[in-house]
N, C-alpha and C positions, 0 to 999 in steps of 0.2 A: 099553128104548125110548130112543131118540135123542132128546138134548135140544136145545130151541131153541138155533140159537147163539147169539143174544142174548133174551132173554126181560126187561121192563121194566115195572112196574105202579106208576103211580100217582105218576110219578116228578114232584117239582118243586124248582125250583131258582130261588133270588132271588140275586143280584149286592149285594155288601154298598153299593152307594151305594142301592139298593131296586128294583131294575128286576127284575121278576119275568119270566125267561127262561124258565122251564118251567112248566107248566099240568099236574099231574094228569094228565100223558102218560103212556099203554100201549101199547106197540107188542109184537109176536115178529115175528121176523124167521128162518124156518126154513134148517136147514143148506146151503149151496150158492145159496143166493140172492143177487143182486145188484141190490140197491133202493138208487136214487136219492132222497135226500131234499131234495126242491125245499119251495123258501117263499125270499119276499124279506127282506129285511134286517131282522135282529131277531125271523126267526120263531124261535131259537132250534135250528138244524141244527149250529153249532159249538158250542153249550153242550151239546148232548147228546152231540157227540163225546169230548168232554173230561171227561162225566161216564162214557162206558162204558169209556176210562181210569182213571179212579180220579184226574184233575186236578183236579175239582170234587167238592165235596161235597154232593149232593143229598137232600131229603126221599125216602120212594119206597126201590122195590128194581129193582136190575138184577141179572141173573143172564147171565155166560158162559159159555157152553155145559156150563153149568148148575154154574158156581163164583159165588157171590154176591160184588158186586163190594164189599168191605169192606176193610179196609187190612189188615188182616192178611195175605190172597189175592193185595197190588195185585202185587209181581212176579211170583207166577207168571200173573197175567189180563196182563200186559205181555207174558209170552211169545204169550200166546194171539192177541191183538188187535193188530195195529200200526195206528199213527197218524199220516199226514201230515200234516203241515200245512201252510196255504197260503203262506207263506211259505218257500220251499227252505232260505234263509239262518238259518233257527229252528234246523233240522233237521242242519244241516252245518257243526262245526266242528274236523275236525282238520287235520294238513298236509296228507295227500295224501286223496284219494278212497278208496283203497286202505283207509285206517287210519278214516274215517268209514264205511266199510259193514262194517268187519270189530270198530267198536266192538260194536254188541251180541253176536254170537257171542260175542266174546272174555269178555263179560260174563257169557253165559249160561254159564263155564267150559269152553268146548270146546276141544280139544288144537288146536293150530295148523295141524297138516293137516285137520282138519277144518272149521277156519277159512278157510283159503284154495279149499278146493271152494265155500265158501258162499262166497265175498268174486266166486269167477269166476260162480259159477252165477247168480246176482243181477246181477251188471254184466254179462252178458250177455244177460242175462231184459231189462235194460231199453237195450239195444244200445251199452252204454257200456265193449265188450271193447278193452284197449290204454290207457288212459284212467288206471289205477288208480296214477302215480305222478302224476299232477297235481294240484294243488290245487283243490278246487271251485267258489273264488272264482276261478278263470282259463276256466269252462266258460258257455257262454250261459248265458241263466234259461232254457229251455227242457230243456238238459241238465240243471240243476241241480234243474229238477221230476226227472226220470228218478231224478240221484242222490238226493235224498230217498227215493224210494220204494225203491231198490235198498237203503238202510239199514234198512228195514222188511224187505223179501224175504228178505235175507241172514238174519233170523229164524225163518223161514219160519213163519207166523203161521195160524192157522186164517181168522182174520177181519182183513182189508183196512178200515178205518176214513181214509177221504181226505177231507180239507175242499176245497174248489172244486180240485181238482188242474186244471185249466184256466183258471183267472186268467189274465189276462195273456200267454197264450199265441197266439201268432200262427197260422196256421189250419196249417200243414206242422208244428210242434212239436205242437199238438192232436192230428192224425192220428195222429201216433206217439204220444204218452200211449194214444190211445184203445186201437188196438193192443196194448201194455203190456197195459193195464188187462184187455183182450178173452181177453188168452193168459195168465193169471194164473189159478190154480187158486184155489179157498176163496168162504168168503161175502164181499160186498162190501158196504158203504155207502158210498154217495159222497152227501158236501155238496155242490149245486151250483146255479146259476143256468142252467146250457149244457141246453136241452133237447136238443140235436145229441147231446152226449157222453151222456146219458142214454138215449136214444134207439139209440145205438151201443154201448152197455157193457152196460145194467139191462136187467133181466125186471121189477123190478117197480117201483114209484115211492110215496113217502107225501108227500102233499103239509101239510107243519107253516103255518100260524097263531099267532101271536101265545103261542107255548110250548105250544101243543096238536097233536095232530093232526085236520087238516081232513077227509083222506080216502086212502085206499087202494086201490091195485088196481095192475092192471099199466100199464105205462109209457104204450099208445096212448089206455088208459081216462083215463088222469086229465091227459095232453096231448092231449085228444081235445076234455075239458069249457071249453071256451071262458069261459064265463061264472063258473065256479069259481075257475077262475086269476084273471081280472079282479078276483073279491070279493078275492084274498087277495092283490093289486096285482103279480099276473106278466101277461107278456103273452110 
């Protein structure tokens, strides 16, 4: 039997100045799905990304497609899972573009030819073919979302883990993330506030609360609840 790709019970997680980010949180999240995790600031959507990382260390158990996420496991659940983050410039630091999407292959020890199919197939998965001897601080923030995630592709990862990949983004750069995001094989979670990109990428949505989860279902049920959103201050 197939296992959850993420499967998470009981999970909590407090911030050493004391701000308790997670609540006794459960969620599964089944193979091939792509759930949107909407909640306003502070419901804790980026503390849970970074705990199915292995970046935080949570009460609770999470389990990757059924490797328990413990440090022992954390590189190979890194191969499994990649991680955006909201900031591109977190994400990307070597000289050219090239050498930032061909760090992790290189990492995961694969021969050089095999490195450079994954360096093309990825920068062109996110339309950035031609591109690969520039530096990524010389490319918009809009390209520079793309390369971020081309750094993740280039792993090819079971599970797509993005914090708001739409920040900041102007509505023509949006478009094309969404797209990206649309023709991208695997399960997905996306952090976000964009009902639009939710709406356009997910099947399904979990609406988080103050480190818990409020509710589930699919994307039109739980942007459908007018008065739901309003309690957990979205609109």
């Amino acid at each position: 039997m197939t296992p959850p790709a993420v499967c998470i019970r009981d999970l909590t997680f407090r911030y050493p100045d004391g701000t308790m980010a997670l609540q006794n949180l459960s969620l599964e999240v089944p193979p091939g799905a792509r759930v949107a995790l909407l909640g306003s600031n502070g419901a804790g959507k980026s503390t849970l990304l970074l705990c199915l990382n292995g970046l935080n260390d949570p009460a609770g158990t999470i389990e990757v497609e059924g490797v328990p996420v413990t440090r022992p496991n954390l590189a190979a659940l890194r191969a499994r899972i990649g991680l955006v983050f909201q900031n591109p410039d977190d994400q990307l630091f070597c000289p050219t573009l090239f050498d930032d999407v061909a760090f992790g292959p290189r990492n995961q020890g694969l021969p050089e030819d095999q490195v450079l199919t994954r360096v093309h197939d990825a920068l062109h998965a996110v339309g950035l073919d031609g591109l690969e001897e520039k530096s990524a601080f010389h490319l918009s923030f809009g390209q520079r979302k793309r390369a971020a995630l081309a750094t993740v592709l280039s792993m090819k990862p079971g599970i797509l883990a993005l914090d708001e990949p739409s920040a900041n983004l102007h509505p023509r750069a949006r478009r094309e993330l969404a797209a990206v995001l649309r023709a991208a094989g695997g399960t997905h979670l996306i952090a976000t506030h964009d009902f639009d990109l939710a709406r356009d990428v997910c099947d399904r949505a979990v609406l988080m609360w103050k480190g818990r989860v409020e509710a589930e279902g699919t994307v039109a049920e739980i942007l459908g609840d007018r008065k739901r959103l309003e309690d957990v201050e979205l609109e």
